[in-house]
Steps between C-alpha positions, in 0.01 A plus 500: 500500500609187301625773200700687783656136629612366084665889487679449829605172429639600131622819639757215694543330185649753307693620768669173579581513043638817577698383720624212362607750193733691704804283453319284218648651154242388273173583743399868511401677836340778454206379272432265789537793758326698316186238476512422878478879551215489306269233697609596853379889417173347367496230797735666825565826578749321775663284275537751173668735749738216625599462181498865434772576778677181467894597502592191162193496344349865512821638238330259238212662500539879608744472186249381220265741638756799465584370147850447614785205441632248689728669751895390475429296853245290319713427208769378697278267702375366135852495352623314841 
């Protein structure tokens, strides 16, 4: 229970870093989505599928996991 609550609550954490690297140059997202991915499947089923079908933040991810690039809409809204 109390392993379940520190991977919920850093399942937030990196998602609020991955966040904050969307229009921060120097602060990658996906690492950070990647890692929040990681504690809410091992914490949430609720909350790793939230993330998992979230419209922003689900690209990150579904893209490492494919072994593809950034798409051109994500390096415009790093470039901007």
């Amino acid at each position: 229970m109390v392993r379940r609550t520190i991977y919920i609550a850093l399942g937030f954490v990196f998602v609020a870093l991955g966040v904050i690297g969307i229009p921060t140059p120097l602060l990658p997202t996906t690492p950070f989505l990647l890692l929040a991915a990681f504690f809410f499947a091992r914490s949430s089923r609720r909350w790793h599928d939230w993330l998992m079908n979230h419209s922003v933040l689900s690209p990150y991810i579904t893209a490492f996991r494919r072994r593809e690039g950034l798409t051109p809409a994500q390096k415009w809204r790093i470039a901007i």
